[in-house]
C-alpha positions as CSV (number, residue, x, y, z in Angstrom):
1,X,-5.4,-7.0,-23.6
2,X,-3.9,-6.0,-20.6
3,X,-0.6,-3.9,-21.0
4,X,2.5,-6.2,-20.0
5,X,4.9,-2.9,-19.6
6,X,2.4,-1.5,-16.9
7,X,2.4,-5.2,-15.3
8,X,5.9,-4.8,-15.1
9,X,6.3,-1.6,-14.0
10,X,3.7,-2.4,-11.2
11,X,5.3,-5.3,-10.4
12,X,8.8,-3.8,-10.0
13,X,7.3,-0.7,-7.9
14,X,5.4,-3.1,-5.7
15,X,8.9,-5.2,-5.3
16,X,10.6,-2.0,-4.4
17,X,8.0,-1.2,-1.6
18,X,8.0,-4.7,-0.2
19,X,12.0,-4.7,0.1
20,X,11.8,-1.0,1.5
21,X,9.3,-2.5,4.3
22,X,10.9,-5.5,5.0
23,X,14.2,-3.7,5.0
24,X,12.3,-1.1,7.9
25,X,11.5,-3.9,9.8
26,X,15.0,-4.9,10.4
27,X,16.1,-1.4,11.2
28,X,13.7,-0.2,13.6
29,X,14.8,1.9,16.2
30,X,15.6,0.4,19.7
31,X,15.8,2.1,22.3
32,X,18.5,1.5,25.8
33,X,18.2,3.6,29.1
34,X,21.2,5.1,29.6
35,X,22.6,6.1,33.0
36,X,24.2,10.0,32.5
37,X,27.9,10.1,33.5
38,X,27.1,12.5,37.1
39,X,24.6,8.9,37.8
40,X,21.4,11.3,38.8
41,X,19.8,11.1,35.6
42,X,18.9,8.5,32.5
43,X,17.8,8.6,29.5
44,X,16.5,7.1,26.6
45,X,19.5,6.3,23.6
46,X,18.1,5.6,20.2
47,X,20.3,3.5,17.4
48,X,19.9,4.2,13.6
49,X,16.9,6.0,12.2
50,X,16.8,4.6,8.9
51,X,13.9,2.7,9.1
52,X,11.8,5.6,8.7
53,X,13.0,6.5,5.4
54,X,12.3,3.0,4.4
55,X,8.6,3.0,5.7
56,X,8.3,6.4,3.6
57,X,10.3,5.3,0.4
58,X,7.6,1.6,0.7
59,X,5.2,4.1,1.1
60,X,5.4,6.1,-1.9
61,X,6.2,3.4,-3.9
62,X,3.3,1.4,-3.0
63,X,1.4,5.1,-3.9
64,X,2.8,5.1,-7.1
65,X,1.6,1.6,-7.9
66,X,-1.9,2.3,-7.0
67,X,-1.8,5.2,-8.7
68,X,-0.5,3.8,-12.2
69,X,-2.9,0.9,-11.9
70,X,-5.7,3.2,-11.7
71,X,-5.1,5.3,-14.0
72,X,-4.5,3.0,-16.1
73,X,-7.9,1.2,-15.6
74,X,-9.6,4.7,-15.3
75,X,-10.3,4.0,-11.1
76,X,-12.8,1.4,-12.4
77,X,-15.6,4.3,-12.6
78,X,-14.7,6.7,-16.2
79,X,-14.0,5.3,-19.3
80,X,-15.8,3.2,-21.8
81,X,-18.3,0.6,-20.5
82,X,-17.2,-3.0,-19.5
83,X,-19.3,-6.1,-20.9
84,X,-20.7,-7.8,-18.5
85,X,-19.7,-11.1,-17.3
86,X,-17.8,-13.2,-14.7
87,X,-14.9,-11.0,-15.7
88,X,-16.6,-7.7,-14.8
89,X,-17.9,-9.4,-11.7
90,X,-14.3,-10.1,-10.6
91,X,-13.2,-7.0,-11.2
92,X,-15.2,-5.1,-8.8
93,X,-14.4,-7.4,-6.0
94,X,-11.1,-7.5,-6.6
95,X,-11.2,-3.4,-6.9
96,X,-12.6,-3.2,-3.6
97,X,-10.2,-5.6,-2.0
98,X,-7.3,-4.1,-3.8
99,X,-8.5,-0.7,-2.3
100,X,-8.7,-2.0,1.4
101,X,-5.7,-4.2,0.8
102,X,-3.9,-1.0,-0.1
103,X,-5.2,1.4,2.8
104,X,-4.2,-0.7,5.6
105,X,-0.5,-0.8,4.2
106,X,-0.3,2.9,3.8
107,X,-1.9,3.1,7.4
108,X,0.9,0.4,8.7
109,X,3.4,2.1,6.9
110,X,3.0,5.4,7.7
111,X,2.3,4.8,11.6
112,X,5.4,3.0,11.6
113,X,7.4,5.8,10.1
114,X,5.7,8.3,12.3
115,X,6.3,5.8,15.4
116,X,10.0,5.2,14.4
117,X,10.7,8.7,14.3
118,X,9.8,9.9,17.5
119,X,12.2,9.8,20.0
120,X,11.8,10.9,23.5
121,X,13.9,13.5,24.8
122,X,13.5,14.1,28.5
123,X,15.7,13.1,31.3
124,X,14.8,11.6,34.3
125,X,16.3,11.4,37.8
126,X,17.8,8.0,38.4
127,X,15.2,5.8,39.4
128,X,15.7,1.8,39.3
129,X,11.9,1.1,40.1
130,X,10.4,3.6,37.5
131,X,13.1,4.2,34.1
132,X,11.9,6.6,31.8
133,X,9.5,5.5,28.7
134,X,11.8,4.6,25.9
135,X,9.0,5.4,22.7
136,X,9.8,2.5,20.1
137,X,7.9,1.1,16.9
138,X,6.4,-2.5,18.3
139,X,7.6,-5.0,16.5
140,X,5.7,-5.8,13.3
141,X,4.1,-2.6,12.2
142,X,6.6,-2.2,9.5
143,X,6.0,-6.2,8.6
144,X,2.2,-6.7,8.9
145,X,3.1,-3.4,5.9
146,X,5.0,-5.6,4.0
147,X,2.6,-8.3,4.1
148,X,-0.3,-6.1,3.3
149,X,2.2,-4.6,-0.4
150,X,2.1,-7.9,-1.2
151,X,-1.6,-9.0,-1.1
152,X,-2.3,-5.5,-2.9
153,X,0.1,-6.4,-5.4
154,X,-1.1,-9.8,-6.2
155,X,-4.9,-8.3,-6.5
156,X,-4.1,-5.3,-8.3
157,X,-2.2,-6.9,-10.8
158,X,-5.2,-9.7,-11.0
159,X,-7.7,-6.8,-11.0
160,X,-6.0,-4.8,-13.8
161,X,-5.9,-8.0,-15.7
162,X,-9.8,-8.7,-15.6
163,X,-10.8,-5.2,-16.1
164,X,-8.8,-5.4,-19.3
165,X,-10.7,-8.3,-20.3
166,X,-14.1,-7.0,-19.4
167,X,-13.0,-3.7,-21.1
168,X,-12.9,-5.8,-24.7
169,X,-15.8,-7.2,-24.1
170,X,-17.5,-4.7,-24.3
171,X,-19.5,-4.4,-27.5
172,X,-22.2,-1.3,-27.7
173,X,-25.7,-1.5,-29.0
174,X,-25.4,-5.4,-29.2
175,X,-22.6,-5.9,-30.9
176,X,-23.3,-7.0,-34.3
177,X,-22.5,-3.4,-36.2
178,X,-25.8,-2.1,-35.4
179,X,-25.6,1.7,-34.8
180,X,-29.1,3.1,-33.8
181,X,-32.2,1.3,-31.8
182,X,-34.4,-0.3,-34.8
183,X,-38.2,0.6,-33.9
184,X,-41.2,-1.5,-35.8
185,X,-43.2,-0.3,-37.9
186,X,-46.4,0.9,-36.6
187,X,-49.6,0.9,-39.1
């Protein structure tokens, strides 16, 4: 049976991380040219950084998750033997699609935190044809992230679920109490 405390405790973590990203989102950085006050030079002005402490803190929670989960199910490779079945079967799809699922959030996550938090810092001289090059986190990074915690959270949570089944399943050496190979007599 799968455990309903890690379920929840998944669930919460994964909630966390898709608030944190969504929450990123909103509070990108954008970027205006400003005009200095002696009018010969401009430069890029950033608003509030928070968004990158979002992207991390929906990172790491999204890391925790996937960490608990596989623990928990032993990353699908150590532990006792699953039976075989449609349950089994599901499981390793939905472990590999709960693993790609997964990286490409990370990957959106991270490269919007990194993006978000670089700011350029040179000054230009006053040029109406050719500003400087504001650096800013296109939008959507930090939401195609929060879109990608979800589908890992729906998978890992369904993947946790039939590994646990195929886990009981499992039933050594046949299943019917027998404890050693029986060989036939031979005359």
């Amino acid at each position: 049976m799968a455990s309903k405390l890690l379920l929840i405790t998944v669930f919460v973590l994964d909630l966390i991380a898709f608030g944190l990203a969504v929450a990123a989102e909103q509070r990108r950085s954008i970027a205006k040219i400003v005009q200095d006050s002696d009018k010969y030079y401009s430069h890029c002005v950033y608003n509030s950084d928070i968004a990158t402490g979002y992207g991390v803190g929906a990172f790491l929670f999204l890391l925790v998750s996937q960490i608990l989960i596989m623990v928990a199910s032993r990353c699908f490779c150590c532990g006792k033997p699953l039976g075989p079945g449609g349950s089994r079967a599901c499981a390793v799809v939905l472990f590999i699609i709960c693993w790609v699922f997964f990286f490409i959030a990370e990957v959106c996550l991270l490269a919007g935190s990194v993006e978000n938090a670089y700011h350029t810092k040179y000054r230009t001289f006053y040029n109406v044809d050719n500003p400087p090059s504001c650096e800013m986190v296109r939008k959507g990074v930090f939401a195609a992230g929060a879109a990608f915690i979800f589908f890992t959270a729906i998978i890992s949570e369904f993947y946790y679920i039939n590994y646990s089944s195929a886990r009981e399943k499992f039933q050594p050496y046949g299943g019917a109490g027998e404890t050693g190979v029986g060989l036939g007599s031979y005359k």
